[in-house]
Chimera marker file (.cmm) of the C-alpha trace (Angstrom):
<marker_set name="trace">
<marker id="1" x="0.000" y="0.000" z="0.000" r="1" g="1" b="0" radius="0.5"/>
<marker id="2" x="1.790" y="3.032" z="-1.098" r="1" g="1" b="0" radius="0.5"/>
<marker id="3" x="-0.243" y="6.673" z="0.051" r="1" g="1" b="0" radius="0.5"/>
<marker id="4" x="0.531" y="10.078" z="0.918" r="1" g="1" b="0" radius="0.5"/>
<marker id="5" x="0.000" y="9.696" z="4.355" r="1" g="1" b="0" radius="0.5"/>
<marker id="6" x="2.791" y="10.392" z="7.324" r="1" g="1" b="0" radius="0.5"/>
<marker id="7" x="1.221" y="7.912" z="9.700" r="1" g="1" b="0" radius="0.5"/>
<marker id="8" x="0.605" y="4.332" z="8.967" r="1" g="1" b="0" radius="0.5"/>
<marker id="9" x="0.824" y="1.709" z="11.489" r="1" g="1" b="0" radius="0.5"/>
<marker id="10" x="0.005" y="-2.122" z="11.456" r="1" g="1" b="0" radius="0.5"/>
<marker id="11" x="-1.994" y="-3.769" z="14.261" r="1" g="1" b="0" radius="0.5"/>
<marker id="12" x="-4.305" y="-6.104" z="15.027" r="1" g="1" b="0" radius="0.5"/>
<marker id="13" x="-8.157" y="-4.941" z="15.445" r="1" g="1" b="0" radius="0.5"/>
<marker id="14" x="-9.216" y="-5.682" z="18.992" r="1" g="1" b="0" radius="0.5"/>
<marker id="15" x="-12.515" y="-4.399" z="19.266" r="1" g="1" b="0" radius="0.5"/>
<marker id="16" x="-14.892" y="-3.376" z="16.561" r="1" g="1" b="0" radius="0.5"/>
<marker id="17" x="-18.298" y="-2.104" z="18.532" r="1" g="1" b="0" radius="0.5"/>
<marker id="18" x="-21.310" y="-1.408" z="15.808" r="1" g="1" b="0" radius="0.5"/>
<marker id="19" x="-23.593" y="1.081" z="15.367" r="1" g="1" b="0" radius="0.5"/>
<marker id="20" x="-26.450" y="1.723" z="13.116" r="1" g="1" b="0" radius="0.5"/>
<marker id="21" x="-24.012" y="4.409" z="11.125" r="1" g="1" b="0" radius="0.5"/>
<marker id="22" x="-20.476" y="3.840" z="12.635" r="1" g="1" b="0" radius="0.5"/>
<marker id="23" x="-17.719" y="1.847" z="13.915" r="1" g="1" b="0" radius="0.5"/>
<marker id="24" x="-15.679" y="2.136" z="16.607" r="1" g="1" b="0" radius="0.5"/>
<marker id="25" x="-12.417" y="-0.047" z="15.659" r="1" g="1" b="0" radius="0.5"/>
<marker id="26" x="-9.400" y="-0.208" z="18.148" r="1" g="1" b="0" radius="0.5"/>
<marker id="27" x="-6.178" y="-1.739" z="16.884" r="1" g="1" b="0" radius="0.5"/>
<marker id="28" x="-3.795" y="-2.620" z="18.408" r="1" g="1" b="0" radius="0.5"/>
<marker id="29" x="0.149" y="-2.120" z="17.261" r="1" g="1" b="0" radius="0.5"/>
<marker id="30" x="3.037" y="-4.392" z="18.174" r="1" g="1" b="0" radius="0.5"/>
<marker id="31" x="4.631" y="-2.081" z="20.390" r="1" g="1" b="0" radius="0.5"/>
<marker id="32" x="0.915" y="-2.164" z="22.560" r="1" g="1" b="0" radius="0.5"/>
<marker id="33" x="-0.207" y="1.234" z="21.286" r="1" g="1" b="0" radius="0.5"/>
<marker id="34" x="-3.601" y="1.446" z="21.007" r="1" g="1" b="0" radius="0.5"/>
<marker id="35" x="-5.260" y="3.861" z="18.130" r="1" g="1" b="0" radius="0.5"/>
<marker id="36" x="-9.189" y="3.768" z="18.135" r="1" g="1" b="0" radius="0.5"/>
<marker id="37" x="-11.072" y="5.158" z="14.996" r="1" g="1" b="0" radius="0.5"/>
<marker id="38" x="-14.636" y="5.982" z="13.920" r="1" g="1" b="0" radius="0.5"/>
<marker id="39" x="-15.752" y="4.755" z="10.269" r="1" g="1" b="0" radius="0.5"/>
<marker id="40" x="-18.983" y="4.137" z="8.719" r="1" g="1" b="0" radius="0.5"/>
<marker id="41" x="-20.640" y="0.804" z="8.972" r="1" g="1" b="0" radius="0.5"/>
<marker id="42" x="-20.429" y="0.367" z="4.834" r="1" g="1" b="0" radius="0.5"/>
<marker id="43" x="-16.911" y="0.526" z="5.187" r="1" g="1" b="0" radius="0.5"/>
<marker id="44" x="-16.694" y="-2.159" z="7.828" r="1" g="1" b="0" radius="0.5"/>
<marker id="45" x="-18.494" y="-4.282" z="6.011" r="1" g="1" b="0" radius="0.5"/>
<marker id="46" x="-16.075" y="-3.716" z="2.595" r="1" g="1" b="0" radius="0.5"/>
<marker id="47" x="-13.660" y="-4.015" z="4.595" r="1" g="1" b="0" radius="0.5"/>
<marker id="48" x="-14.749" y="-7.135" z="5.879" r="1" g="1" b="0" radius="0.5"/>
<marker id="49" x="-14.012" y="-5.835" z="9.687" r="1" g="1" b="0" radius="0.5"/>
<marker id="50" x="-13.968" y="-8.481" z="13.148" r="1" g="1" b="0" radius="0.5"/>
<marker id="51" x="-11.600" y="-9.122" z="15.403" r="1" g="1" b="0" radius="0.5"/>
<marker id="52" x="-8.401" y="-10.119" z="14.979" r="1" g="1" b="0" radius="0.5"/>
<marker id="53" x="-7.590" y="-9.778" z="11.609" r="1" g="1" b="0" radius="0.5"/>
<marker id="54" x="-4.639" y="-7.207" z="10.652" r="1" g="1" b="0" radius="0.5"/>
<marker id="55" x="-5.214" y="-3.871" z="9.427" r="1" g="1" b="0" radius="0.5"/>
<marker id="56" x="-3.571" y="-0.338" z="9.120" r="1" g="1" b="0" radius="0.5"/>
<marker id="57" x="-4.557" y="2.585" z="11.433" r="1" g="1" b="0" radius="0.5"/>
<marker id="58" x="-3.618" y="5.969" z="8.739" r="1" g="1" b="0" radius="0.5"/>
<marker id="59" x="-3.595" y="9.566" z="9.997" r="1" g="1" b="0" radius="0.5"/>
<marker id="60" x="-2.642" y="12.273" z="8.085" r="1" g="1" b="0" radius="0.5"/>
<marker id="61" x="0.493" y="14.608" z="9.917" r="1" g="1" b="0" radius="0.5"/>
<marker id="62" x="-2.035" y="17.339" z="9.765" r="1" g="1" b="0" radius="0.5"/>
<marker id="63" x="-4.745" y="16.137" z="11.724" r="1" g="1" b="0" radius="0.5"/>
<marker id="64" x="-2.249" y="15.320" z="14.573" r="1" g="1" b="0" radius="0.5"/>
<marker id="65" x="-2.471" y="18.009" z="17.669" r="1" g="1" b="0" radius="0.5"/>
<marker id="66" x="0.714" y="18.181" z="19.794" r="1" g="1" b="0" radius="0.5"/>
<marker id="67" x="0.826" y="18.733" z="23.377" r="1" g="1" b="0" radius="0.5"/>
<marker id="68" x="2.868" y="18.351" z="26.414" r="1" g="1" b="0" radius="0.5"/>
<marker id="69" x="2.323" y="17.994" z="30.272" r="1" g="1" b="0" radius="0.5"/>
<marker id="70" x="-0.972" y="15.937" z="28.838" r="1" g="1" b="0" radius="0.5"/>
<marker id="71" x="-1.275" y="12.699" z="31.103" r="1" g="1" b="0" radius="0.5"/>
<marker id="72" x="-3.806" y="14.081" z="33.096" r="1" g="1" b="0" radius="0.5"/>
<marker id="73" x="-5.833" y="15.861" z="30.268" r="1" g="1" b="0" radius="0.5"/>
<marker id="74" x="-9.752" y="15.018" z="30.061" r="1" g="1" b="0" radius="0.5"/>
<marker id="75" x="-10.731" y="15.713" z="26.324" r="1" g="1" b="0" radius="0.5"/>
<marker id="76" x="-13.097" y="14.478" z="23.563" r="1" g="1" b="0" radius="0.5"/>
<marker id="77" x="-10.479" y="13.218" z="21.624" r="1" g="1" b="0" radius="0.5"/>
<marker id="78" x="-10.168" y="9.354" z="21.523" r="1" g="1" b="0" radius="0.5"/>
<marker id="79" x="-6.236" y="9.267" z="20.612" r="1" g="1" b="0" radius="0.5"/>
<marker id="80" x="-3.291" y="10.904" z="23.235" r="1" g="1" b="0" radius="0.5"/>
<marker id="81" x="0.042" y="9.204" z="22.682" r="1" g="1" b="0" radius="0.5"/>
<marker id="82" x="2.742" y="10.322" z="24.348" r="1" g="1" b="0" radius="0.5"/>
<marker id="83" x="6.242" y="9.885" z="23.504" r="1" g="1" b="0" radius="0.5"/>
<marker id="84" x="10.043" y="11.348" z="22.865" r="1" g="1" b="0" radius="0.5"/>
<marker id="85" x="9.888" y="14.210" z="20.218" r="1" g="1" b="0" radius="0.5"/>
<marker id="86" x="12.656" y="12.654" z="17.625" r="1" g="1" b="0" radius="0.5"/>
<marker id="87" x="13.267" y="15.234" z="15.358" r="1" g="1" b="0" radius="0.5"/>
<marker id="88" x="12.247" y="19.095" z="14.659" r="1" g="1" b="0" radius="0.5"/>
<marker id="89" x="12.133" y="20.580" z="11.110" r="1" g="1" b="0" radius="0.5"/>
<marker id="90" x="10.744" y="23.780" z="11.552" r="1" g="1" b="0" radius="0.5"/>
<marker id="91" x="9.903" y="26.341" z="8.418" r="1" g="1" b="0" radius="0.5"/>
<marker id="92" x="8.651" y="30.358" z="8.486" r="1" g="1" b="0" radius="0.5"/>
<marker id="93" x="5.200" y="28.713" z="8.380" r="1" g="1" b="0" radius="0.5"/>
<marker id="94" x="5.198" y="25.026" z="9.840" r="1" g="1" b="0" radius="0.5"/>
<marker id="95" x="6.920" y="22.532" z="11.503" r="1" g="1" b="0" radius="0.5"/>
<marker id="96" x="7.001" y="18.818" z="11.540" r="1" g="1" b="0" radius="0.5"/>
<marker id="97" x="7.215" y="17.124" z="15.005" r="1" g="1" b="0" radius="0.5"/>
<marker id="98" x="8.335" y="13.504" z="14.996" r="1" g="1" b="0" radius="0.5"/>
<marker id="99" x="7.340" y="11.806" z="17.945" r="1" g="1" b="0" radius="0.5"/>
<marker id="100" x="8.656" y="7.895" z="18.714" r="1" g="1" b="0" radius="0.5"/>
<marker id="101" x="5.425" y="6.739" z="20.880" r="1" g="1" b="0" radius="0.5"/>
<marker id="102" x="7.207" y="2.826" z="21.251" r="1" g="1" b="0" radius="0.5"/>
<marker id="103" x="10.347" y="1.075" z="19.833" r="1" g="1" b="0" radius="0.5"/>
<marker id="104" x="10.608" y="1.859" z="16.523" r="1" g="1" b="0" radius="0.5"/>
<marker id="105" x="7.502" y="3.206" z="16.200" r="1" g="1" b="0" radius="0.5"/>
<marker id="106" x="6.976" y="7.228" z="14.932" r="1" g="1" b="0" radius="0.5"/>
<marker id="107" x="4.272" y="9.195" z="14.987" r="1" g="1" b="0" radius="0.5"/>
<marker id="108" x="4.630" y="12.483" z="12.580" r="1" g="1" b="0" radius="0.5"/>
<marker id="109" x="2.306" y="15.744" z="12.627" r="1" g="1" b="0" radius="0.5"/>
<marker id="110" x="2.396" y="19.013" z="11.457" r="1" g="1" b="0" radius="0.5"/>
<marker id="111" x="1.807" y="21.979" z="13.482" r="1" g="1" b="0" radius="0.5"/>
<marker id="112" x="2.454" y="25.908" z="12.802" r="1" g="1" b="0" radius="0.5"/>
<marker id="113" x="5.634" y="27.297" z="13.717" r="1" g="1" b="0" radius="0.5"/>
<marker id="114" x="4.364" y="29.514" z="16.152" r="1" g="1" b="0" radius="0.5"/>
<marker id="115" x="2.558" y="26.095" z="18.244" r="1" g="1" b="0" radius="0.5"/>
<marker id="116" x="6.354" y="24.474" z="17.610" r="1" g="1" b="0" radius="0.5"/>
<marker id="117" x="7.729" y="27.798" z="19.203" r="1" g="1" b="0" radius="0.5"/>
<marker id="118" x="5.088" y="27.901" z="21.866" r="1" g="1" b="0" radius="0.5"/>
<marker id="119" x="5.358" y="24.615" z="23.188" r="1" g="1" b="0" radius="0.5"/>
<marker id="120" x="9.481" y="24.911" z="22.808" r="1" g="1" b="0" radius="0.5"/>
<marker id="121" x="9.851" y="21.322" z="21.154" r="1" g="1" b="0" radius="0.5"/>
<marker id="122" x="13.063" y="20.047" z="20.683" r="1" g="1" b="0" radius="0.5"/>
<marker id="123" x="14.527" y="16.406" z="20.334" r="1" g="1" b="0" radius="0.5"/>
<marker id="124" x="14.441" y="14.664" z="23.285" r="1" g="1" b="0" radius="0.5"/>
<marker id="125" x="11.984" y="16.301" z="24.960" r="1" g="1" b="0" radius="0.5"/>
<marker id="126" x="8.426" y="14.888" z="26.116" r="1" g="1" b="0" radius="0.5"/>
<marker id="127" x="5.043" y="15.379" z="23.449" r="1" g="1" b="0" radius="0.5"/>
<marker id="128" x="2.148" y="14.015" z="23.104" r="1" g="1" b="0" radius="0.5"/>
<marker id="129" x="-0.271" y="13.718" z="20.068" r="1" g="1" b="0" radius="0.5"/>
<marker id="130" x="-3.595" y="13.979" z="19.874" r="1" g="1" b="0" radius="0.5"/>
<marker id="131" x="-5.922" y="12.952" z="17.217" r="1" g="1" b="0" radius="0.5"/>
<marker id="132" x="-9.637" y="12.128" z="17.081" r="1" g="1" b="0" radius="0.5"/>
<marker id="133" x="-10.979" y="8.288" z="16.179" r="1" g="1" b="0" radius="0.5"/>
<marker id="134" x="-12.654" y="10.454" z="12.734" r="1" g="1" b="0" radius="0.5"/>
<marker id="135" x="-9.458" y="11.393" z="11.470" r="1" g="1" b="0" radius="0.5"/>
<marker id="136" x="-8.512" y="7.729" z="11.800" r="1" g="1" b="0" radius="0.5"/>
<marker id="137" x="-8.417" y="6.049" z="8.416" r="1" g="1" b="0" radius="0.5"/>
<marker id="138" x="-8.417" y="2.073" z="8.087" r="1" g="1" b="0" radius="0.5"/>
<marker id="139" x="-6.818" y="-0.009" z="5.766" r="1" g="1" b="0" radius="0.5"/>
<marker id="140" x="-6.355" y="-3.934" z="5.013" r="1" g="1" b="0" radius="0.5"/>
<marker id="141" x="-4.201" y="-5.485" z="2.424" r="1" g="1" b="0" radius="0.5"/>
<link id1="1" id2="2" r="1" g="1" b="0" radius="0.2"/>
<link id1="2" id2="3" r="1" g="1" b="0" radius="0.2"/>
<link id1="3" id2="4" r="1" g="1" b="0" radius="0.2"/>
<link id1="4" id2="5" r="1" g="1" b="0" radius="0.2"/>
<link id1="5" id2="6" r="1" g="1" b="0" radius="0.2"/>
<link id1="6" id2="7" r="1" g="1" b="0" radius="0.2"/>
<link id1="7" id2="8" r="1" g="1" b="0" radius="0.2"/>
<link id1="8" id2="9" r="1" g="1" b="0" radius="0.2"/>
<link id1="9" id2="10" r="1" g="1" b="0" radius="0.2"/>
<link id1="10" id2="11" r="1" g="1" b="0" radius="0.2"/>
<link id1="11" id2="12" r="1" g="1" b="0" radius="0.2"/>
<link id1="12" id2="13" r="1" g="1" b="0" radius="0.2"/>
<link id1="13" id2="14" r="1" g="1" b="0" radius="0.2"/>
<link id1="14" id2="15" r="1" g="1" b="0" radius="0.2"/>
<link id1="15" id2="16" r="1" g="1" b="0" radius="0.2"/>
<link id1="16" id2="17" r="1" g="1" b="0" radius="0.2"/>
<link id1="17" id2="18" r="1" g="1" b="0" radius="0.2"/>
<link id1="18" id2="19" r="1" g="1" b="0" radius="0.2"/>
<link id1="19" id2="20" r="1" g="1" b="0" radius="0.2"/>
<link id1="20" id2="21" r="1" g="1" b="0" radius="0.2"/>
<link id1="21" id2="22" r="1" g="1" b="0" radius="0.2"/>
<link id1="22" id2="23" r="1" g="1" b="0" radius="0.2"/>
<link id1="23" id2="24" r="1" g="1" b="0" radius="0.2"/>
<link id1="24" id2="25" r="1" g="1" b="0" radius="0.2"/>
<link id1="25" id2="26" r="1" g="1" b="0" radius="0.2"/>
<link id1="26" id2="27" r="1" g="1" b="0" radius="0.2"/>
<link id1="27" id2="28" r="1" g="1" b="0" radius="0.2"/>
<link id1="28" id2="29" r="1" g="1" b="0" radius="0.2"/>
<link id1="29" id2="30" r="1" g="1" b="0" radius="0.2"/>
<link id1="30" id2="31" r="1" g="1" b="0" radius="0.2"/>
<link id1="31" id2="32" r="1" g="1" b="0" radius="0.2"/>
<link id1="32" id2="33" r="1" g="1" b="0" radius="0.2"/>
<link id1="33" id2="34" r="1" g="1" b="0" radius="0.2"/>
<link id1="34" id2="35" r="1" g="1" b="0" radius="0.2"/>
<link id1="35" id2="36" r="1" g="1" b="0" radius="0.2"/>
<link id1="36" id2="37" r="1" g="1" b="0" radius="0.2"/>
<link id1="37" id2="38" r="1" g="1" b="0" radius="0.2"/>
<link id1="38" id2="39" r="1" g="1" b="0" radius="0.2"/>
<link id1="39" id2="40" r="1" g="1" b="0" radius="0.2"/>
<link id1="40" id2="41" r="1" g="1" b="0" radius="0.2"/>
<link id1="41" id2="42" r="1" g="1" b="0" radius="0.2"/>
<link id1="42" id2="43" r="1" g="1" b="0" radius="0.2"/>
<link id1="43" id2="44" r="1" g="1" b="0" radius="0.2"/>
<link id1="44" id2="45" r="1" g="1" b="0" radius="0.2"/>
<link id1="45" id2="46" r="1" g="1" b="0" radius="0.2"/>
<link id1="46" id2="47" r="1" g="1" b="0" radius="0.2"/>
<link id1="47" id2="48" r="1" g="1" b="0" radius="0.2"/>
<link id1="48" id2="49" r="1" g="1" b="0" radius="0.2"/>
<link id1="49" id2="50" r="1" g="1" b="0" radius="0.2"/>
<link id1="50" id2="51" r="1" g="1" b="0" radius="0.2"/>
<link id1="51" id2="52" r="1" g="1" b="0" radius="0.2"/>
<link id1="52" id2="53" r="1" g="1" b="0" radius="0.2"/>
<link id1="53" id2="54" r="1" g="1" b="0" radius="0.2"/>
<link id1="54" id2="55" r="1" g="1" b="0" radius="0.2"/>
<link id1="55" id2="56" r="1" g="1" b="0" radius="0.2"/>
<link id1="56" id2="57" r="1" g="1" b="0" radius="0.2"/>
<link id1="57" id2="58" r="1" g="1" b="0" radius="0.2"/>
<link id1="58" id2="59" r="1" g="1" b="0" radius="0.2"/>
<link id1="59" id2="60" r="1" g="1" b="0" radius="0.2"/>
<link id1="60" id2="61" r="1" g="1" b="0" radius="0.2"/>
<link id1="61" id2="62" r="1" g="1" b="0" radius="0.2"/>
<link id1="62" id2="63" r="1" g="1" b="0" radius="0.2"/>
<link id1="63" id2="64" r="1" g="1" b="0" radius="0.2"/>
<link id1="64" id2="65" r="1" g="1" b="0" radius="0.2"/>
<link id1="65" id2="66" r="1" g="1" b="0" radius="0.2"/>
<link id1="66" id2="67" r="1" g="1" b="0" radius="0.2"/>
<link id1="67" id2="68" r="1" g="1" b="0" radius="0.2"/>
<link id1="68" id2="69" r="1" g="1" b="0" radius="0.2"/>
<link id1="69" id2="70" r="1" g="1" b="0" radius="0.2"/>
<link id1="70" id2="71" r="1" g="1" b="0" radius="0.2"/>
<link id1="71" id2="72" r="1" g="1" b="0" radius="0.2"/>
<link id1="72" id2="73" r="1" g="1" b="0" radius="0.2"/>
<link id1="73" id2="74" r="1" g="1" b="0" radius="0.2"/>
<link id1="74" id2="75" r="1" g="1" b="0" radius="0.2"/>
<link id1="75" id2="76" r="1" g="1" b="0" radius="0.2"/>
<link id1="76" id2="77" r="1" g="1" b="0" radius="0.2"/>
<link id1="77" id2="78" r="1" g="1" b="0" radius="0.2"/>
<link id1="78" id2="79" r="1" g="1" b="0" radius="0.2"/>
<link id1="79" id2="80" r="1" g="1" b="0" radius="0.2"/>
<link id1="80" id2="81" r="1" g="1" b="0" radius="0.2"/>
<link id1="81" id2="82" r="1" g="1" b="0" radius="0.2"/>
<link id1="82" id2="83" r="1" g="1" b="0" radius="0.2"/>
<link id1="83" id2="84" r="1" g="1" b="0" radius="0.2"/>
<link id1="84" id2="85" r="1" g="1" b="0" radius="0.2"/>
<link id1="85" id2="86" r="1" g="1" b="0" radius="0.2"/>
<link id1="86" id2="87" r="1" g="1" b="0" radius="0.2"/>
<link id1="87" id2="88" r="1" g="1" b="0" radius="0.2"/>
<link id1="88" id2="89" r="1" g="1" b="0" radius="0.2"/>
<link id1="89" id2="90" r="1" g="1" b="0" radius="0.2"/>
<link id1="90" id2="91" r="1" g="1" b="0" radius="0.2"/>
<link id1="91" id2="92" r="1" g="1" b="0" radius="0.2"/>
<link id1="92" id2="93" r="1" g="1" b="0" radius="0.2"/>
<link id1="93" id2="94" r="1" g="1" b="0" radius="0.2"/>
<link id1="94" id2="95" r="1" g="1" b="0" radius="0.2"/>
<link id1="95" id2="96" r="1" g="1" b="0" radius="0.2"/>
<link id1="96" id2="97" r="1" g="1" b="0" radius="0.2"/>
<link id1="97" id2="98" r="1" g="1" b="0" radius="0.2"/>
<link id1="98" id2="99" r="1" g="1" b="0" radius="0.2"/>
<link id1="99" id2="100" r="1" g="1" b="0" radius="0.2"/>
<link id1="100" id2="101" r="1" g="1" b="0" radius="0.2"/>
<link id1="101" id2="102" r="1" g="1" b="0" radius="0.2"/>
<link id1="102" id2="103" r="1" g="1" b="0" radius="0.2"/>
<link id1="103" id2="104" r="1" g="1" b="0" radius="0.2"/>
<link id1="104" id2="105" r="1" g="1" b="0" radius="0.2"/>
<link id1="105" id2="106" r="1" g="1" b="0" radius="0.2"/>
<link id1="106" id2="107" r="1" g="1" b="0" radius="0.2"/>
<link id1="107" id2="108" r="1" g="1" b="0" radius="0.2"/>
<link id1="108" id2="109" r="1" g="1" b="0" radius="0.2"/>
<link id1="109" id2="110" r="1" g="1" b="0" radius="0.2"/>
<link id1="110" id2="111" r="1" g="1" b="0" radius="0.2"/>
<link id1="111" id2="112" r="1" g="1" b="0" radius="0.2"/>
<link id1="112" id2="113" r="1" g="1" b="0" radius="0.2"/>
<link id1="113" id2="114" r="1" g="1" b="0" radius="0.2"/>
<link id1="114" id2="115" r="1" g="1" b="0" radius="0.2"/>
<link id1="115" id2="116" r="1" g="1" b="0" radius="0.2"/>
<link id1="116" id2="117" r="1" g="1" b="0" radius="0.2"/>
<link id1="117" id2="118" r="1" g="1" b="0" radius="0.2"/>
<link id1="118" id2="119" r="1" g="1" b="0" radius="0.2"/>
<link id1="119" id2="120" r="1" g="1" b="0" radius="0.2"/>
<link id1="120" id2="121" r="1" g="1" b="0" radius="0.2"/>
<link id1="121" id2="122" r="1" g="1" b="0" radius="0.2"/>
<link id1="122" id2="123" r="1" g="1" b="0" radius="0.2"/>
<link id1="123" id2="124" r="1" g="1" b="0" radius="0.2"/>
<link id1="124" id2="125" r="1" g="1" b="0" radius="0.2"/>
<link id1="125" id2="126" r="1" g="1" b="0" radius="0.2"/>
<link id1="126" id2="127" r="1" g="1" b="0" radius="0.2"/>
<link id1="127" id2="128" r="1" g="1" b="0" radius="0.2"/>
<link id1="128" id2="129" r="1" g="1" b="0" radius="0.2"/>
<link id1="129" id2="130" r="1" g="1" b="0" radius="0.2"/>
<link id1="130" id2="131" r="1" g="1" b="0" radius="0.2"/>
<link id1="131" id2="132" r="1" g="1" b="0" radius="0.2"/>
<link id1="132" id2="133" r="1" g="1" b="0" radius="0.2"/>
<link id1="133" id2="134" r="1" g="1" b="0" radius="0.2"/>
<link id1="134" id2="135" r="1" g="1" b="0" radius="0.2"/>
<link id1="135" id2="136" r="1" g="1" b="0" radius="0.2"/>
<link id1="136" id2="137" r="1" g="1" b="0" radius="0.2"/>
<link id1="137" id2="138" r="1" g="1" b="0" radius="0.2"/>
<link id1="138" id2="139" r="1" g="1" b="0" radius="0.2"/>
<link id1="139" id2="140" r="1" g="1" b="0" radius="0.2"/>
<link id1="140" id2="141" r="1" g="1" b="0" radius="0.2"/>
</marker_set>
């Protein structure tokens, strides 16, 4: 599967709960990250959706929110990962934050420059990324 998306991680589907319009799928990745996402039920059914078959949880960098000091945060949002900030590439307008939530695994988003500048990100340091269970795209091969 080759797409233009930052964020595409393997895992095992460990819950799918139905609705009369949506899903709710969680998947679980390797490393024991969870990501939970909202789709329609016509595309759980193409999909052919159930438990533990293998798909791909796909965000796009954009749709990622970064945060810090977040553990104890009560939002709406399905998705906060925390992790190590990897690497900083920061333009006039935006920056990309690369965040390692497990072993090997790397979670990218894109935030303005001024959020980057705000929230003084810098390799090493502590982030977390938010993203809601909508944003979350899934994929099987």
């Amino acid at each position: 599967m080759n797409i233009s998306a930052r964020n595409v991680f393997k895992g095992t589907i460990t819950s799918v709960i139905r609705g009369a319009v949506n899903a709710e799928i969680d998947l679980a990745l390797a490393d024991g990250t969870s990501i939970c996402s909202v789709i329609t039920m016509g595309a759980v059914e193409n999909l052919g959706l159930k438990e533990g078959m293998e798909a791909f949880a796909i965000i796009k960098a954009n749709s990622v929110i970064v945060g810090t000091n977040l553990h104890k945060a009560a939002i709406s949002a399905r998705n906060l990962i925390c992790g190590t900030v990897q690497s900083v590439i920061d333009g006039p307008v935006s920056a990309e934050i690369d965040i390692e939530i497990g072993p090997g695994t790397v979670l990218s988003a894109v935030i303005t420059h001024e959020s980057a500048r705000k929230l003084a990100l810098q390799e090493g340091s502590h982030a977390c990324a938010i993203f809601k269970a909508s944003s979350v795209l899934i994929g099987v091969e």
